[in-house]
MIDRENPA-927747 format. One record per atom (N, C-alpha, C): x, y, z; residue in one letter. Coordinates in steps of 0.2 Angstrom, whole numbers, plus 5000, padded with zeros to 4 digits. Layout:
% MIDRENPA-927747
XYZA;...
END
This chain:
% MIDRENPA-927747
500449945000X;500050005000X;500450065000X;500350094995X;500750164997X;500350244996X;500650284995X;500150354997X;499550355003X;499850325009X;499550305013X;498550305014X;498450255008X;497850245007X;497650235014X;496750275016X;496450265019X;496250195023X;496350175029X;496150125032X;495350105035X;495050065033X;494450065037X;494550085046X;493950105046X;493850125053X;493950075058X;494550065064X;494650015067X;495049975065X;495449995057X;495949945056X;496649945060X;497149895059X;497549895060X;498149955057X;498449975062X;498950045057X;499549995056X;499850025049X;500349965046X;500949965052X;501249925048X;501949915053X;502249975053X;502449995046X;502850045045X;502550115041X;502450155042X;502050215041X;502650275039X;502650305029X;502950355031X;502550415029X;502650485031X;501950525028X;502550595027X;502450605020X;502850665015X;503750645017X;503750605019X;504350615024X;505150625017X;505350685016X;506050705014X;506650725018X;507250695016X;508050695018X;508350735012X;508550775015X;508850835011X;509750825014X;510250835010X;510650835011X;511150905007X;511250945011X;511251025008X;510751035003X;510851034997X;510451064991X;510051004988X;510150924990X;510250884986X;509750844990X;509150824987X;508550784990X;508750714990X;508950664996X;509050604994X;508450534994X;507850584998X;507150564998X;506850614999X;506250604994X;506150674992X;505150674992X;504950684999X;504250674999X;503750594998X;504250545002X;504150505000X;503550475006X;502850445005X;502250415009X;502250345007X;502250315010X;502450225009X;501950195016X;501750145015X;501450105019X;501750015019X;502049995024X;502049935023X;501849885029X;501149855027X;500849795029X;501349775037X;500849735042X;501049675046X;501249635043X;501949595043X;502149525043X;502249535036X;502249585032X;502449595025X;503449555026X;503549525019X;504249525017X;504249605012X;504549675013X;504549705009X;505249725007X;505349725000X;505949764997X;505949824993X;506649864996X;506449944989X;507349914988X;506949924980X;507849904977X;507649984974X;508449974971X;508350034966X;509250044965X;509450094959X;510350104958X;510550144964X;511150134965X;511550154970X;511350244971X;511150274977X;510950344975X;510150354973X;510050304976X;509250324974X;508850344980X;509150334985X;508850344992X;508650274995X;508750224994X;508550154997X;508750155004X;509350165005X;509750155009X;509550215016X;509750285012X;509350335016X;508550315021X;508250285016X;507350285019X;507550225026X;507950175021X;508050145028X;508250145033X;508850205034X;509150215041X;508750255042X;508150305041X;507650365043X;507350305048X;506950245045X;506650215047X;506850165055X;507550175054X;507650135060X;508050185066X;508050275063X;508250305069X;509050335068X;509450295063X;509950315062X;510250385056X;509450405056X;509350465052X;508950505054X;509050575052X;508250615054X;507950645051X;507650635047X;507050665041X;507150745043X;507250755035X;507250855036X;506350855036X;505950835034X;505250855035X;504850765036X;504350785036X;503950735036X;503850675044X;503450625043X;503250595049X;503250505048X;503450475053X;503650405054X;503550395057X;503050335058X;502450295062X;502650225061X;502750165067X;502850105067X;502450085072X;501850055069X;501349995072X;501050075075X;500850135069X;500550195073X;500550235075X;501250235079X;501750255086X;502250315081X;502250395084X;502650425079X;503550415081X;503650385076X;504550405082X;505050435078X;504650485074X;505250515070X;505950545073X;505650565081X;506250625085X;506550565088X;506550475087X;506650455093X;507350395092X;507750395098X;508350375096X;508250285092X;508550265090X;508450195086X;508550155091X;508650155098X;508450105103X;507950115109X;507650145105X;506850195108X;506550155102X;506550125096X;505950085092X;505950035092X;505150025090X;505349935091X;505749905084X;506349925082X;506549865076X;507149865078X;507449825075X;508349785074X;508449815067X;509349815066X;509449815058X;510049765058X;510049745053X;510649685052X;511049735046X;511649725044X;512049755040X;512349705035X;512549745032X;513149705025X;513649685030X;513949725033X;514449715038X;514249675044X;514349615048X;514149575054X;514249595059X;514649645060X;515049685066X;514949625071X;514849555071X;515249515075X;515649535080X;515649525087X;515949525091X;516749455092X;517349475088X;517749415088X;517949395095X;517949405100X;518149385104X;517549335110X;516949345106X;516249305111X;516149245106X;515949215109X;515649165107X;515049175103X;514649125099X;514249115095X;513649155100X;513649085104X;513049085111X;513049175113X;513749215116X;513949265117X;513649315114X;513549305106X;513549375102X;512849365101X;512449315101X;511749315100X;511349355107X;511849325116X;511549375118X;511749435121X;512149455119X;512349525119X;512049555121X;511349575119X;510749645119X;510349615126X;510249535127X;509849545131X;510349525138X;510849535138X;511149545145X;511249635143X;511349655142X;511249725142X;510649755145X;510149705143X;509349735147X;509349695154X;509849665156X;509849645162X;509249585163X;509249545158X;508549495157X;509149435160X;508749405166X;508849345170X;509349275166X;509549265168X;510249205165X;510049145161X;509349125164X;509049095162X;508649085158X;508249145156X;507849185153X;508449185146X;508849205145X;509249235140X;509449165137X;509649105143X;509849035140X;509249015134X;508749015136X;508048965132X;508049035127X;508049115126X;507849145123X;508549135116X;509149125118X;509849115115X;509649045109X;509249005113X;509448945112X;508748935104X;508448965108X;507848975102X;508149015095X;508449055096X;508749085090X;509249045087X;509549015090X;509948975086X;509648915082X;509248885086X;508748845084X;508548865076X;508048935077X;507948955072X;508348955065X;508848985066X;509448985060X;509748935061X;509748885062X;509848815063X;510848815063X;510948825068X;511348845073X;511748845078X;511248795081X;511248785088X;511948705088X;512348685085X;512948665083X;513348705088X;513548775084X;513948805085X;514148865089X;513748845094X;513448895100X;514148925103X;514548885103X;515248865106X;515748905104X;515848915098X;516548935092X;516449005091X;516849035091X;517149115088X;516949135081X;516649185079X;516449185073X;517149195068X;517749195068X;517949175064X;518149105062X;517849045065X;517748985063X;517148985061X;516749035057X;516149015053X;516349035048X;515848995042X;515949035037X;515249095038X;515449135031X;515149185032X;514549185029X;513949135028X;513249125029X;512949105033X;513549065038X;513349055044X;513449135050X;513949165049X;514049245051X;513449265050X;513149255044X;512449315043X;512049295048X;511849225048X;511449195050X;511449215061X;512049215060X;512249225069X;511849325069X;512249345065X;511949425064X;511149435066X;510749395061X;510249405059X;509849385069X;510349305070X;510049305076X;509849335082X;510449385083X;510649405087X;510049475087X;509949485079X;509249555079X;508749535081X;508649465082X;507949425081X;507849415088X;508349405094X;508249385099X;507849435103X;508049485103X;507449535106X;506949555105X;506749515101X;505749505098X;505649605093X;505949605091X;505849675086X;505249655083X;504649715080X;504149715079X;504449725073X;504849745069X;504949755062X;505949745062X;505949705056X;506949685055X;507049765048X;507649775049X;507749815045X;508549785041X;508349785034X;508949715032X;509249765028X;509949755027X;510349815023X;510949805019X;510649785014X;511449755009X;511349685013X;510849635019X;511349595022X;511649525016X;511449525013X;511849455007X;512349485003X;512549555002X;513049564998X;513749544998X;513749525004X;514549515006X;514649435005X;514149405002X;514249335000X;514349304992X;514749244993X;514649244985X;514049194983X;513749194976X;513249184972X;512949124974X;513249074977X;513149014979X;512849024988X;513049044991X;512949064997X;512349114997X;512449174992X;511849204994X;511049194993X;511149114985X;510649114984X;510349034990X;510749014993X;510548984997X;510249025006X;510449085004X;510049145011X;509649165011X;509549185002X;508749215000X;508149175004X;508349095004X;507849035004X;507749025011X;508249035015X;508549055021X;507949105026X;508249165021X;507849235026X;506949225024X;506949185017X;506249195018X;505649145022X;506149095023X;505949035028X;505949055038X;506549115038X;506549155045X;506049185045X;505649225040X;505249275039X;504449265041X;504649195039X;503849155039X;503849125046X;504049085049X;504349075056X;504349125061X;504549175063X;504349235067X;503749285065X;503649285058X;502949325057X;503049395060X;503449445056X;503749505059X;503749545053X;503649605052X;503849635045X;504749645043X;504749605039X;505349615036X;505349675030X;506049725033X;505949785026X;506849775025X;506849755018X;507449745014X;507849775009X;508349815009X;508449845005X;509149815000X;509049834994X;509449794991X;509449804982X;510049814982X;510149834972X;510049764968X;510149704971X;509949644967X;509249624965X;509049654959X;508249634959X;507849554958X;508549524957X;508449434957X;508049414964X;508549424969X;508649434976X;508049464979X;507849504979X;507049564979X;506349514977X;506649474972X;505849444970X;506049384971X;506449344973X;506449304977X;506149284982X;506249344986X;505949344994X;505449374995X;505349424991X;504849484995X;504149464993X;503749494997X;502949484995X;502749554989X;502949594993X;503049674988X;503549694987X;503749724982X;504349784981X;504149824978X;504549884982X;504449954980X;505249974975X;505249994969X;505750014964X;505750094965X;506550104970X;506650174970X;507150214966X;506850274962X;507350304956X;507550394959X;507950404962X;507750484961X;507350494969X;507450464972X;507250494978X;506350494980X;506050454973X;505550454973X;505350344971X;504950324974X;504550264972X;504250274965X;504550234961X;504350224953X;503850174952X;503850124954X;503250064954X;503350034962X;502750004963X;502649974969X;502249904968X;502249854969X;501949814970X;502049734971X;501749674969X;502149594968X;502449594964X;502749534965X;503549554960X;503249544953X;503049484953X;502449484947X;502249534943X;501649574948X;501349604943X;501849674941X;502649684944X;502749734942X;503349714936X;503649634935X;503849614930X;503449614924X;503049584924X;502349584918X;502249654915X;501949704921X;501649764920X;502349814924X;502849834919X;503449884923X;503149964923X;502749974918X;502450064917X;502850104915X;503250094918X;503950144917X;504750114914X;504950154908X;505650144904X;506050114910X;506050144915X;506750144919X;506450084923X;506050044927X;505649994928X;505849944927X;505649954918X;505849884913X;506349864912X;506949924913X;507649914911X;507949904917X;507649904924X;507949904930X;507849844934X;507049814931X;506649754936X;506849694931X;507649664930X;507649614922X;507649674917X;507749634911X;507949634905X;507449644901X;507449734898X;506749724893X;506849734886X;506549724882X;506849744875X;506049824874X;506349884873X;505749904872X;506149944867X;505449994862X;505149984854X;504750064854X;504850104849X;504450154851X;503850154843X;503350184843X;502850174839X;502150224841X;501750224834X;501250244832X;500650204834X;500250214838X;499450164840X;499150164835X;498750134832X;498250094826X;497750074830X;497450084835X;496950024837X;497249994842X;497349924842X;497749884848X;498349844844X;498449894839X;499249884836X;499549944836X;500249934837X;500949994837X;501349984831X;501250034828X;501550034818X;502350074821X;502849994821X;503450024822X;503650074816X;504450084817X;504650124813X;504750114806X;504950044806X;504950014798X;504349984795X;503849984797X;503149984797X;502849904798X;503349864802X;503049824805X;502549834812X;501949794812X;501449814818X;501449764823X;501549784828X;501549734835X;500849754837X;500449704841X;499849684845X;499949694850X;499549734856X;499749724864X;499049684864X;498849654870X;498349674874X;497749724870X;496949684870X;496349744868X;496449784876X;496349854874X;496149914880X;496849904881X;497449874881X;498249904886X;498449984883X;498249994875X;498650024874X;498250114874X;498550164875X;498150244873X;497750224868X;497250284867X;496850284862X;496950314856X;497650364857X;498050374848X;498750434853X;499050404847X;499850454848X;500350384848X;500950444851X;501550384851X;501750344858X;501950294856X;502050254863X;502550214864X;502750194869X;503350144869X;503250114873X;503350034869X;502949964872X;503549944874X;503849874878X;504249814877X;503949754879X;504649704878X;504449644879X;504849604882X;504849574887X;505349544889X;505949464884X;506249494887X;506949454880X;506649374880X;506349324887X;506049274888X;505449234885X;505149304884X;504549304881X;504449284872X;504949294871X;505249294862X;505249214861X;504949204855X;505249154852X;505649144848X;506049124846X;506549124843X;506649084835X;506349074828X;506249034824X;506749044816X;506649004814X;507049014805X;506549064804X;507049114799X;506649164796X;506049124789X;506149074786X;505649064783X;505049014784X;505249014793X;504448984795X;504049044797X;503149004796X;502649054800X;502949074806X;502749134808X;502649144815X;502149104821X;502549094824X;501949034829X;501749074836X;501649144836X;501349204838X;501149264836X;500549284836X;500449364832X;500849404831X;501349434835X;501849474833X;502449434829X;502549464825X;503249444822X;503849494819X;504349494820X;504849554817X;505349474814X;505949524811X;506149484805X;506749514807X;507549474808X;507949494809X;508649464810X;509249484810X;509749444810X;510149434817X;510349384817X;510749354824X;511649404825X;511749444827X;512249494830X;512649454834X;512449424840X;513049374845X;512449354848X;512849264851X;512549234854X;513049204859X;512649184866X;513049174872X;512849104874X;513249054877X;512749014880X;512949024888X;512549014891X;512249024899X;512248964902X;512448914898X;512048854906X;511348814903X;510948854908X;510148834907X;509748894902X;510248914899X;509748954892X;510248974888X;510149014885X;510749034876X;510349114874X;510949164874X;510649224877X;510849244868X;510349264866X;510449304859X;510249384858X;510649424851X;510449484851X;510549504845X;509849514842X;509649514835X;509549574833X;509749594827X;509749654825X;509049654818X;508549684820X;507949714816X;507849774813X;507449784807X;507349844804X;507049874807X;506549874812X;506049894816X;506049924822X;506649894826X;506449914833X;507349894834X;507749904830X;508449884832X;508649844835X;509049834839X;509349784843X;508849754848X;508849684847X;508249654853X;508649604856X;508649574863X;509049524867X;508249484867X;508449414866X;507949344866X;508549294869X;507949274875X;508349214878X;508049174877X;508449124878X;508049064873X;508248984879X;507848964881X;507848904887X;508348814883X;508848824885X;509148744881X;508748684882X;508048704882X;507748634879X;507748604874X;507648694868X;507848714863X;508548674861X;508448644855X;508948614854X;509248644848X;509148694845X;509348734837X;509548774842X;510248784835X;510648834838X;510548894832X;510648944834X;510649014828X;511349064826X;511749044825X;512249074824X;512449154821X;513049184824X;512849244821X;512849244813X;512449294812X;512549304803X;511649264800X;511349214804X;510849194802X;510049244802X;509749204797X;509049264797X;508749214800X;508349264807X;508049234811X;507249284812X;506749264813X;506049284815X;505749264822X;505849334825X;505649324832X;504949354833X;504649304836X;503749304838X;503349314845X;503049334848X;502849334854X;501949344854X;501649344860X;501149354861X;500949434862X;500249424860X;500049524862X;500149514870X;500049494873X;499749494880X;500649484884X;501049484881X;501549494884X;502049554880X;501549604877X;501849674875X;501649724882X;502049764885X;501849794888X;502149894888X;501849914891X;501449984890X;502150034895X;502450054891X;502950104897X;502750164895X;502450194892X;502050284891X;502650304886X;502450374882X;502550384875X;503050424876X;
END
């Protein structure tokens, strides 16, 4: 939910609440009038390029910033003036800040011998988090005997022992590699669902985003450009910078006809009836996955069809990444899944086809 739509009388206030709230940094807006809501027990992400203000919104949110205007409410409570250990959340970082000298057991309870919580109390609260992050092995050993997804994992515990009403997560998979991090996503979305807590994630991997999260918010400019399931904002991106930011899009600019767009060399592509304006110019795409990929002198085996030649082709593993050069709509990437067993080499005349219902609408 964003532009903090009206709640029925009586409802719940989200977890997270922010109203016009901007961070100015001298002359330079780093969020700039930003209203965002997010859900009880949401997984939520805001990705966006380095500079967007992602990172900014989220230390505003846990305190370790202080909005030049605007207001910040958690589960309704305003704490925009209030220090980050006056709210209710935790934040985990890129960095584990790991204490090297304590133990596993040690670093998870850190926070709650500092509240002076009972020895035994802290044992069974310790023991549960480790459990959690499945663990409880290693309770023993110094964090430089772990590897570092087990590091995260101690990190993560160590926020989560204090029961926070909201995790606030920051870079925290960036310091691992590919194999690691994709086994955390699966990880943190399994923690997430198990404490039933609002998770807000910030993060420039959009893989990684739609992986986990139940929503993501796409930040450009200090401003939210789309918001929604990962889904519907892959399918439907709205906006140029969306399409080329959320994956890989091939877009195409054009004249509306109806529920056809007369490219430039006067081939017509098909959206969706009602997707497109009612006349002028527009620019549609398509995603590179959604192409079919055929010999130029077969039928097309979907509505749309462009006509074009093979420029380079990659092979990937689990797909074959191609990039065809068209009279039309210029260079276009088609990925193509190796179930496929035709190969297209560069120099070859190829005809690439798709459905209307997977042309979508980025404004003119």
């Amino acid at each position: 939910m964003s532009e903090n739509q009206d709640r029925p009388p009586g409802g719940e206030p989200p977890a997270v609440e922010l109203v016009e709230v901007t961070k100015s940094f001298g002359d330079f807006n780093a969020v700039d009038s930003l209203s965002l809501d997010i859900g009880e027990n949401q997984f939520f992400a805001v990705i966006g390029p380095s500079g967007c203000g992602k990172t900014t919104t989220l230390r505003m949110v846990g305190g370790f910033e202080e909005p030049t205007a605007g207001t910040i409410r958690l589960h309704g409570e305003d704490v925009t003036g209030k220090k980050p250990y006056q709210r209710p959340v935790n934040t985990v970082f890129q960095s584990y800040a790991l204490f090297p000298h304590l133990t596993i057991f040690e670093n998870v309870a850190f926070g709650l011998r500092r509240q002076g919580v009972e020895s035994a109390d802290v044992a069974r609260r310790v023991g549960e988090m480790l459990e959690l992050v499945q663990l409880s092995q290693v309770a023993k050993r110094k964090p430089r005997q772990l590897s570092g997804g087990q590091q995260q994992r101690v990190a993560l515990a160590r926020a989560l022992v204090n029961h926070p009403r909201v995790l606030l997560l920051d870079e925290p998979l960036g310091a691992l590699d590919l194999k690691l991090r994709k086994e955390m996503q699966i990880e943190l979305k399994r923690i997430q669902q198990e404490v039933g807590i609002t998770f807000v994630h910030v993060t420039h991997d959009q893989e990684e985003a739609m992986t986990m999260a139940d929503t993501i918010a796409v930040m450009n400019r200090g401003h939210i450009e789309r918001m929604g399931e990962p889904v519907e904002i892959y399918d439907d991106p709205r906006t140029p910078f969306v399409a080329s930011f959320l994956g890989a899009s091939n877009l195409m600019e054009g004249d509306i006809d109806g529920d056809v767009v007369v490219l430039a060399g006067g081939d017509r592509v098909r959206a969706t009836p009602g997707a497109l304006p009612n006349h002028g110019r527009v620019a549609i795409g398509v995603r590179p996955e959604k192409i079919l990929l055929q010999p130029a002198d077969e039928q097309p085996l979907h509505p749309n069809g462009l006509k074009g030649t093979v420029t380079d082709t990659s092979f990937i593993g689990v797909s074959t990444h191609y990039l065809v050069r068209t009279e039309s709509a210029g260079e276009l990437a088609v990925v193509v899944q190796n179930l496929d067993t035709r190969r297209f080499a560069p120099g070859t005349s190829v005809l690439l086809s798709w459905e209307p219902g997977h042309t979508f609408v980025v404004g003119g």
